[in-house]
MDAnalysis code that builds the backbone (N, CA, C; Angstrom):
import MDAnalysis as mda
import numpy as np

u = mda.Universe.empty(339, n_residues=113, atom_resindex=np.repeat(np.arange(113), 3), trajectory=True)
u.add_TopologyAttr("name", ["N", "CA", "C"] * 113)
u.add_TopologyAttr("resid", np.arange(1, 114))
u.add_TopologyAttr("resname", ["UNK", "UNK", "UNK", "UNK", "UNK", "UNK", "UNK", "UNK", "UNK", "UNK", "UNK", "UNK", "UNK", "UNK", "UNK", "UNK", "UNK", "UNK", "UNK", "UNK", "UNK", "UNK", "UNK", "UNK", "UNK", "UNK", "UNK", "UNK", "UNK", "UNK", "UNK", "UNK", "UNK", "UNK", "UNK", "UNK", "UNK", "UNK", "UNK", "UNK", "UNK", "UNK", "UNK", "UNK", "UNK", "UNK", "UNK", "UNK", "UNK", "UNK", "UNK", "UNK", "UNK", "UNK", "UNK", "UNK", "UNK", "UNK", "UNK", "UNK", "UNK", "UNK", "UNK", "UNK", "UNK", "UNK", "UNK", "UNK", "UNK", "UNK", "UNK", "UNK", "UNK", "UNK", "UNK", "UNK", "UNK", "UNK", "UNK", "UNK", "UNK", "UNK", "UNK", "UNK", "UNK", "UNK", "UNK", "UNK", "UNK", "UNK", "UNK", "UNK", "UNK", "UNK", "UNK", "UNK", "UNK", "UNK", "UNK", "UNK", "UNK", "UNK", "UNK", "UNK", "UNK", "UNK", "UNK", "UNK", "UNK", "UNK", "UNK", "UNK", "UNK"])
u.atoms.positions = np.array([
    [-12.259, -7.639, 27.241],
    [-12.661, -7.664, 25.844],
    [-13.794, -8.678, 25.688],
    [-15.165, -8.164, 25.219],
    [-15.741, -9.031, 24.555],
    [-15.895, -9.968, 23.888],
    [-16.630, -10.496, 23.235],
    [-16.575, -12.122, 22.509],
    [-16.830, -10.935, 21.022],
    [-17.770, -10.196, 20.613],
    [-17.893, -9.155, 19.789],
    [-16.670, -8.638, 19.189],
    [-15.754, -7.800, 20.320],
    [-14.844, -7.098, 19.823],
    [-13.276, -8.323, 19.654],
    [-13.084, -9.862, 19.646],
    [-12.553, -10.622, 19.661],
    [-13.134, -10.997, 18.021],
    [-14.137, -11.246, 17.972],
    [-14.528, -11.807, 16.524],
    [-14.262, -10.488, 15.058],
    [-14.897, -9.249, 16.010],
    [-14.106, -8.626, 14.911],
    [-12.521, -8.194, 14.878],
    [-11.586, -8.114, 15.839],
    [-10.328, -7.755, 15.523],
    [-10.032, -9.114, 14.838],
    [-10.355, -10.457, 15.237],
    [-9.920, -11.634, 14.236],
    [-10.285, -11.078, 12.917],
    [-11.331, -10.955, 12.726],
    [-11.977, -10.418, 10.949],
    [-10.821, -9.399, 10.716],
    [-10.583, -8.534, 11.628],
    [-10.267, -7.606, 10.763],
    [-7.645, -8.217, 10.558],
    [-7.732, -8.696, 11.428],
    [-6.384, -9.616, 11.017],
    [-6.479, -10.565, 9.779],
    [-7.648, -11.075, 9.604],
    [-7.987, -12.533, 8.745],
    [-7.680, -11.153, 7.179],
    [-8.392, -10.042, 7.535],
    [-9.063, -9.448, 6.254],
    [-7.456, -8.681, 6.057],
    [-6.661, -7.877, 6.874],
    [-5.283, -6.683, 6.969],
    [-4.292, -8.420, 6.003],
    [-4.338, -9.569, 6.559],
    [-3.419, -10.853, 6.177],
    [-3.828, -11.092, 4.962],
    [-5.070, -11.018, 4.455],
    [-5.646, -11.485, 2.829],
    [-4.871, -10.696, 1.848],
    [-5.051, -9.600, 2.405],
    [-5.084, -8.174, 1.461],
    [-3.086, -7.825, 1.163],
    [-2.714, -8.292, 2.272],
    [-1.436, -8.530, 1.910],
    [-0.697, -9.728, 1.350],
    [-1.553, -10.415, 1.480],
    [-1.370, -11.796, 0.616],
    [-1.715, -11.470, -0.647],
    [-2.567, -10.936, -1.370],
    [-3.017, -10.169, -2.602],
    [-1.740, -9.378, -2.681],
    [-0.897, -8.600, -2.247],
    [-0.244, -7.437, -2.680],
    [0.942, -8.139, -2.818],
    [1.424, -9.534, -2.181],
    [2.836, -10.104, -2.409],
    [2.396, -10.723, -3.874],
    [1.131, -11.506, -4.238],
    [0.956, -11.964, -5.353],
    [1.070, -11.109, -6.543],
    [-0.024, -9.894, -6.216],
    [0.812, -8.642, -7.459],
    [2.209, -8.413, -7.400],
    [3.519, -8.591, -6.684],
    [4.594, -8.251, -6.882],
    [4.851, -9.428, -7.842],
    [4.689, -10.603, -7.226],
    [5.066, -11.722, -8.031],
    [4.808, -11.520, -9.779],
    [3.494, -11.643, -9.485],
    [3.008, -11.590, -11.198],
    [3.293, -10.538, -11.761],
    [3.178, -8.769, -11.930],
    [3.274, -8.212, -12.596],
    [3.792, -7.784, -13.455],
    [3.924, -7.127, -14.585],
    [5.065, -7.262, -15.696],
    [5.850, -6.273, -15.529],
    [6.050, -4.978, -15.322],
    [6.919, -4.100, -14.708],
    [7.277, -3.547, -13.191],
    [8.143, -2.551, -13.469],
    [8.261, -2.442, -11.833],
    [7.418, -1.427, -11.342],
    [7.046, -0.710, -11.954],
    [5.960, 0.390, -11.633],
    [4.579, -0.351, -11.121],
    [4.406, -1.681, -11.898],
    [2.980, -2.210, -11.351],
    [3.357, -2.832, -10.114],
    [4.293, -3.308, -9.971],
    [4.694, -4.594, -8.564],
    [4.665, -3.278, -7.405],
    [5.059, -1.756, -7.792],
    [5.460, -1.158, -6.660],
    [3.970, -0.259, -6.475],
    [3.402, -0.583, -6.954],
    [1.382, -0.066, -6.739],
    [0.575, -1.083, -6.049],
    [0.810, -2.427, -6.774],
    [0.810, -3.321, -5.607],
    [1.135, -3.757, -4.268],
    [2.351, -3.241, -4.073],
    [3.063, -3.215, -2.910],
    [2.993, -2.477, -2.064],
    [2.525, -0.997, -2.432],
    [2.224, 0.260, -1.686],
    [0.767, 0.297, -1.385],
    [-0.453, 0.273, -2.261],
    [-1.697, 0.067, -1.930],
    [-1.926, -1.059, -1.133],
    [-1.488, -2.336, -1.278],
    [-1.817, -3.894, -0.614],
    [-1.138, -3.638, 0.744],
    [-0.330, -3.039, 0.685],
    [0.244, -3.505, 2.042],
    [-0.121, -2.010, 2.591],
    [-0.553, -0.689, 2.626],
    [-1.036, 0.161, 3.170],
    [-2.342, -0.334, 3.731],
    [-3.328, -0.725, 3.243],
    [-4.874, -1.523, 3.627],
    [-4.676, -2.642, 4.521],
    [-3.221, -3.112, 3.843],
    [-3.545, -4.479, 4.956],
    [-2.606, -3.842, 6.936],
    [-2.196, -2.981, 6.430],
    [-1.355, -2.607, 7.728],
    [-2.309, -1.661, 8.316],
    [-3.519, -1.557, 7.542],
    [-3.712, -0.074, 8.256],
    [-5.385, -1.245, 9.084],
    [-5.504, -2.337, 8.335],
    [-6.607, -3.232, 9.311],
    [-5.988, -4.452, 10.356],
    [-4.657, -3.966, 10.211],
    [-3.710, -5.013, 11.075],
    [-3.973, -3.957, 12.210],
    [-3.216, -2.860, 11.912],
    [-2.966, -1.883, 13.304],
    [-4.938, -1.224, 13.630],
    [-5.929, -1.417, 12.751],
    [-7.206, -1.157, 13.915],
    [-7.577, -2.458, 14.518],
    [-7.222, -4.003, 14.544],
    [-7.001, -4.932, 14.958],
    [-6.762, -4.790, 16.487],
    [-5.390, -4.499, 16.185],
    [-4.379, -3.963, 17.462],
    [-5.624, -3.306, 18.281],
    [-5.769, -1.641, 17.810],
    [-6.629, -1.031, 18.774],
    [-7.787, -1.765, 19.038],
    [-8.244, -2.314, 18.249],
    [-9.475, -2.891, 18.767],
    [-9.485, -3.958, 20.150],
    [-8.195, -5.158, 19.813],
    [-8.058, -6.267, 20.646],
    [-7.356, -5.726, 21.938],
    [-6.811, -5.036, 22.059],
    [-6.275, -4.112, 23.439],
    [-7.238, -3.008, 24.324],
    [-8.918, -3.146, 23.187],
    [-9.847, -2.378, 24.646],
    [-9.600, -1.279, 24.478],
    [-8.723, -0.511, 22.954],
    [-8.591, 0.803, 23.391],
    [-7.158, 1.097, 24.440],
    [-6.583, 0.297, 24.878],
    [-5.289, 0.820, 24.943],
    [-4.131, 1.283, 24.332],
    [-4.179, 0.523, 23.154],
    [-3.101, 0.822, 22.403],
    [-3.573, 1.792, 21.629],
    [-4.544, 2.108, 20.988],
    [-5.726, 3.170, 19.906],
    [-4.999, 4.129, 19.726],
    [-4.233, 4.746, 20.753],
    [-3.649, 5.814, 20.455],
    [-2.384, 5.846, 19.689],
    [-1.487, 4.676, 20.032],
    [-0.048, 4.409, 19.124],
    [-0.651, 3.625, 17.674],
    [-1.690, 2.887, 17.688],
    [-1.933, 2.777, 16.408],
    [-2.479, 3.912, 15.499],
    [-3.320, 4.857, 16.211],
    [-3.764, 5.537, 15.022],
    [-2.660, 6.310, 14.610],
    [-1.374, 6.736, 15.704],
    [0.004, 7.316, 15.025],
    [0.772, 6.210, 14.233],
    [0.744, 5.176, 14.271],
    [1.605, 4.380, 13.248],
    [0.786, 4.759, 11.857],
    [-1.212, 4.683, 12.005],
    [-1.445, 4.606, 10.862],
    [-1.528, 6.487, 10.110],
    [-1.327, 7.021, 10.973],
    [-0.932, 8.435, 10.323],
    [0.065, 8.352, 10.189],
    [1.475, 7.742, 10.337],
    [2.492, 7.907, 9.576],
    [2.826, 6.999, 8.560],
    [1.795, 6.146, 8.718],
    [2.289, 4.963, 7.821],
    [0.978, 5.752, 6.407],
    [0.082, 6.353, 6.143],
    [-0.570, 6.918, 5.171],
    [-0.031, 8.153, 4.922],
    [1.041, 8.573, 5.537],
    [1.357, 9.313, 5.102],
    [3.079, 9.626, 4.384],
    [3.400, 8.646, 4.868],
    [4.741, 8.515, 4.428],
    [4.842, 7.322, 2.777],
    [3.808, 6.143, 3.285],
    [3.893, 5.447, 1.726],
    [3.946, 6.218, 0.949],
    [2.628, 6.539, 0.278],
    [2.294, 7.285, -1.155],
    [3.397, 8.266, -1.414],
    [4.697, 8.867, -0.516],
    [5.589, 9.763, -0.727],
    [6.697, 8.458, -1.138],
    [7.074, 7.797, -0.763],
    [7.809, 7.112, -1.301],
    [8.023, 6.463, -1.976],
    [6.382, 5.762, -2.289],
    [6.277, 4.848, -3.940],
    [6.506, 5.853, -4.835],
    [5.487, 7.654, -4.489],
    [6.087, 8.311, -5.926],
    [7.747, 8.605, -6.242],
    [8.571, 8.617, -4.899],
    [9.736, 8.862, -5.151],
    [10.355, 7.895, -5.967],
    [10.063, 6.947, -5.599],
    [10.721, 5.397, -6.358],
    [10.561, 5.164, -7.236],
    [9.204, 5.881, -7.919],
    [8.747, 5.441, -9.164],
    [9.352, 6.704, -10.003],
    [9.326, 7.874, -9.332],
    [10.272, 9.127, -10.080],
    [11.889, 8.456, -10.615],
    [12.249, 8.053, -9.551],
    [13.950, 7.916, -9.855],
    [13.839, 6.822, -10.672],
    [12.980, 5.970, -10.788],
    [13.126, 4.768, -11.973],
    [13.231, 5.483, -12.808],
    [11.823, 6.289, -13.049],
    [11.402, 6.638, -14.610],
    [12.868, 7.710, -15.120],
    [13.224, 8.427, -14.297],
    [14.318, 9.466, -14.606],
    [16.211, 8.039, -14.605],
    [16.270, 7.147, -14.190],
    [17.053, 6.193, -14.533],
    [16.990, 5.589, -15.383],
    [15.635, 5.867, -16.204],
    [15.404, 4.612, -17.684],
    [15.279, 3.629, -17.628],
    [14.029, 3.266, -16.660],
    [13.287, 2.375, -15.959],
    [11.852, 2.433, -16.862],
    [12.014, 1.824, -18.147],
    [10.390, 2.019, -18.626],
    [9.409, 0.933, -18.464],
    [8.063, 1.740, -18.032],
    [7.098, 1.125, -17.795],
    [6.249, 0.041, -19.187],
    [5.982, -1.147, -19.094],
    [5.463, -1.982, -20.320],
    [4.294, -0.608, -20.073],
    [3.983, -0.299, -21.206],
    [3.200, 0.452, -21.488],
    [1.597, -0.095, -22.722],
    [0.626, 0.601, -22.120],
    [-0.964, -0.141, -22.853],
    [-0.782, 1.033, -23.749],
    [-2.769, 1.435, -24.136],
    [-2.701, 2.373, -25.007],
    [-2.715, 3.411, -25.113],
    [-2.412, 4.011, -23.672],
    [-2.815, 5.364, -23.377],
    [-0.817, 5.999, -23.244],
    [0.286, 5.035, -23.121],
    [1.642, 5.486, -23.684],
    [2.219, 5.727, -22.243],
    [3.183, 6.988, -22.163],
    [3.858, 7.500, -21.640],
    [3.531, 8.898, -21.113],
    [2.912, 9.093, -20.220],
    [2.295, 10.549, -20.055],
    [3.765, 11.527, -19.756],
    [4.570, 10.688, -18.593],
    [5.829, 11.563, -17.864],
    [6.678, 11.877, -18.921],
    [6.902, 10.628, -20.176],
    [7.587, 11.181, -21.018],
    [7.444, 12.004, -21.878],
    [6.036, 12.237, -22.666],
    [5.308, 13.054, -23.162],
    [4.960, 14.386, -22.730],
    [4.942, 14.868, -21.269],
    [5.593, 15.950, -20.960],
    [6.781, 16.425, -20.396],
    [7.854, 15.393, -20.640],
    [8.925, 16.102, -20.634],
    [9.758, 16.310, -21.998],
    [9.035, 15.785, -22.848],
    [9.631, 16.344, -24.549],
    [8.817, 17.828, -24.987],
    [8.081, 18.160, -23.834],
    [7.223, 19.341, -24.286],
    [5.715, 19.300, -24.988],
    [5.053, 17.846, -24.570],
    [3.742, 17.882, -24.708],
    [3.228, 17.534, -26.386],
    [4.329, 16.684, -27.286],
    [4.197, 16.951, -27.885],
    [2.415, 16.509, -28.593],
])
């Protein structure tokens, strides 16, 4: 491994560690659970997905191949499970602090009114 491909897999750990440091702080702060779990799913998808080209990068291309399958299952399995989580809240009576644009899920399930 290069001095090149050493400086960027560091960048790209320094940058996958920030970005999840950002996504634990949105859990912390946010006011509902719908926002902490958008935070949690976007922040930590970006930061795992520049952790694991890290990986491929600092291994020369050995590992490249099990990371790009972690990061195809890992983009593809989040976004299915934050919406699940965020389904069974909203259907448990889990309401979102809501701005000015309301309740869309609930608004079409009273029939659009």
């Amino acid at each position: 491994m290069n001095d090149v491909q050493a400086w960027l897999a560091s960048l790209l750990v320094l940058s996958g560690a920030a970005i999840s440091l950002l996504g634990a702080i949105g859990v912390l702060r946010l006011p509902d659970s719908y926002s902490r779990m958008h935070a949690a799913s976007k922040a930590g998808v970006l930061g795992a997905v520049l952790l694991l080209g890290a990986v491929a990068l600092a291994s020369s291309g050995e590992l490249a191949l099990e990371a790009f399958i972690g990061l195809l299952i890992l983009l593809a399995s989040a976004p299915l499970a934050a919406h699940a989580i965020a389904r069974a809240a909203h259907r448990a009576g889990i309401r979102p602090v809501l701005g000015r644009l309301g309740d869309e899920l609930e608004q079409r399930n009273r029939g659009g009114e």
